[in-house]
Residue, then its C-alpha position, 0 to 999 in steps of 0.5 A: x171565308x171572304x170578307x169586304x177586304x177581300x171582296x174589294x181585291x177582287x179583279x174588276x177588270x178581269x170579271x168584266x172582260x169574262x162576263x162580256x165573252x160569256x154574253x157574246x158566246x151565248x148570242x153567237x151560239x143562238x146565232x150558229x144554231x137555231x137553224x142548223x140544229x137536230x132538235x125540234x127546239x132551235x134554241x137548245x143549244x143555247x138553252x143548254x149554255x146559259x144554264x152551264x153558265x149560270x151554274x159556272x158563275x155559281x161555281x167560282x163563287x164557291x171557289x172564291x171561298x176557299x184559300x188556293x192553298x187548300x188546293x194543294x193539299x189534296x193535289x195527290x187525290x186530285x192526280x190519281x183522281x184525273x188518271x184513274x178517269x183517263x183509265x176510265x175512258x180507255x175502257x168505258x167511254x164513248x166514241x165520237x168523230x173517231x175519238x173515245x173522249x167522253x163520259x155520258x153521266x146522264x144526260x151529259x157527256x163530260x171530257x175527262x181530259x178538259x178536267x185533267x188540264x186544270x188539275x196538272x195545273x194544280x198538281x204540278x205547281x206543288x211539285x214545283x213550288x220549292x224545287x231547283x230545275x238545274x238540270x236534267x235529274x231535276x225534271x225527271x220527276x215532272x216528266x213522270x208527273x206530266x206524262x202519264x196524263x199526257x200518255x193516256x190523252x194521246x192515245x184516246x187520240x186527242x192530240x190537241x189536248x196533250x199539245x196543251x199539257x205540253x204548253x202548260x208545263x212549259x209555262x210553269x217550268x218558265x215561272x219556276x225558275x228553269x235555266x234557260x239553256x235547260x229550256x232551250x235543250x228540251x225545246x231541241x229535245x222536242x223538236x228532234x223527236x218530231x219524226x218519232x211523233x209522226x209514226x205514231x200519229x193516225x193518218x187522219x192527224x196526218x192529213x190534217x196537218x198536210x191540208x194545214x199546208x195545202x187544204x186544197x190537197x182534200x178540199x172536199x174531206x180533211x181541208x173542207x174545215x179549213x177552207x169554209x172556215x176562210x172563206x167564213x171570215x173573209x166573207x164578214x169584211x169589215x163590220x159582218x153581215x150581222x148575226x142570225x146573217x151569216x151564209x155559210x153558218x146558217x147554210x151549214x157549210x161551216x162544220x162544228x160552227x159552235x164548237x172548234x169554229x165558232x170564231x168563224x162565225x164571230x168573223x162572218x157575222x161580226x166582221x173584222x171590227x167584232x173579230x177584233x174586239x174580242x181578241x182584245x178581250x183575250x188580251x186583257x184576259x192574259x194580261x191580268x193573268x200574267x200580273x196576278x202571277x207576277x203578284x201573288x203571295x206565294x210560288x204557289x199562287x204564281x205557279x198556279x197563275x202560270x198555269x192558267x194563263x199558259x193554259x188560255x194563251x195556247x188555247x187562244x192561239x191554236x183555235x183562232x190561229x185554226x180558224x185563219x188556217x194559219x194552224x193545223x185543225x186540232x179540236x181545240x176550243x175557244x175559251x168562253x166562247x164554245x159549247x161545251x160543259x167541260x170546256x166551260x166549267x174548266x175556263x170558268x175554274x181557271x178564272x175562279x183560281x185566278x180571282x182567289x190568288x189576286x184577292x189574296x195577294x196581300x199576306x196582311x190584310x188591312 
């Protein structure tokens, strides 16, 4: 139960640097939709986030209330839990863009992967909680742990989820202690296998990754994202054309400019000075990640703060670095930013866990 001790614990500054992108996400949403969407409703979309996020904001303060270390103790029905709706998809999700991702409940679509994400997270930092990394016998174990869910995300093919399963492990292998020539050799490992990898991509992940180094190869079909995305930006100069003003949003020509490209519009609407503004938010946000690891209780909780925090970095990283066409396109989202409830209801967990272990960083509380 929480108590005023643990209330006065709890990181200020990290609820205020979240609050101020959920605010954004819903002005930019409303911006980048109320012409461009299906409905009769302009507004449905934002409609629809601003109830997602009240009810995420509920969320995380049920989360509050349980101890992290509660976590563990159901991480074996968590895992199982994540894999069997992977299975699940393979059989009976639905298909969209070419990817079989979702699961409709309703009148939602959930994206199991976005919730295995948190849960390899929570699974993962209890395997490692007591373990010596040391050698490559020792990672056998977490290879299995992460590759089944790993497996069963590439295939449906979501190659920008499983990059990031690969970039929590890696952030979690770090704070667990690995040997560094162990790390390095794995980074070797990957790298050598790349080709292997390329054989087995479709060919539409094939060409986005061509476009990445030349978009003008298919400027009308994979480079089309890349280059409306640029010009998007770079047309917003200094301080944007202001919101609901933006050309290339609100004429359409910026696809998915809600969803993976929403940053597009940030930069067009809000220019450079608001771009920067909320990069400096994420910076915060990952700082404050990064020193709730460092002083938390337990491995457990410093395990589970990497996690999170590799999770956001990567996620922060690939998608503005997607939207400069400095990065390949992958359907990566912006954490808080978005539309999307799985994606939402996953960061908001993500900063639920983050809040709990800085609130209970101290073993005695005075």
């Amino acid at each position: 139960m929480l108590n005023r001790r643990m209330l006065k614990n709890l990181d200020f500054t990290l609820i205020i640097m979240v609050l101020s992108l959920l605010i954004t996400s819903l002005l930019v949403i409303s911006s980048a939709t109320h012409v461009t969407t299906a409905t009769e409703d302009p507004y449905w979309y934002l409609q629809r986030q601003a109830i997602f996020t009240i009810v995420n904001i509920g969320l995380v303060i049920f989360l509050l209330v349980i101890d992290y270390n509660s976590l563990a103790k159901y991480a074996g029905v968590l895992y199982w839990f994540s894999v069997g709706s992977l299975l699940a998809v393979r059989f009976f999700g639905q298909t969209a863009l070419g990817a079989q991702r979702w699961i409709q409940i309703g009148p939602i679509n959930l994206q199991p992967s976005e919730f295995a994400k948190i849960i390899i997270i929570i699974t993962l930092a209890k395997m490692l909680e007591n373990r010596k990394l040391e050698n490559l016998k020792d990672l056998i174990p977490v290879a299995m742990h992460v590759g089944i869910p790993f497996a069963l995300i590439l295939i449906q093919p979501d190659l920008g989820t499983s990059l990031v399963f690969i970039a929590i492990t890696v952030g979690m292998l770090f704070m667990a202690g690995i040997r560094t020539k162990l790390l390095l050799g794995i980074f070797g490992a990957g790298i050598a296998t790349l080709p292997i990898l390329w054989q087995f991509l479709h060919d539409y992940q094939k060409k986005r990754l061509l476009v990445f180094i030349d978009p003008n190869i298919d400027p009308l079909g994979s480079g089309y994202h890349i280059i409306q995305s640029k010009i998007a930006i770079g047309s917003g100069m200094l301080l944007g054309k202001g919101l609901f003003s933006g050309t290339q949003s609100q004429l359409n020509f910026l696809p998915e400019n809600h969803t993976d490209f929403i940053f597009a519009v940030i930069g067009e609407e809000l220019g450079f000075v608001g771009a920067l503004l909320i990069l400096l938010v994420y910076f915060v946000i990952v700082y404050r990640g990064i020193k709730i690891a460092g002083e938390a209780r337990d491995n457990y909780g410093t395990l589970l703060a990497a996690g999170v925090t590799s999770m956001l970095l990567f996620h922060i990283l690939v998608n503005v670095g997607m939207t400069a066409g400095i990065m390949p396109v992958t359907g990566i989202p912006l954490p808080f930013m978005s539309y999307g409830v799985s994606a939402l209801t996953i960061n908001m967990a993500s900063i639920a866990i983050l809040l709990n272990i800085y609130m209970r960083r101290q073993k005695i509380m005075f």
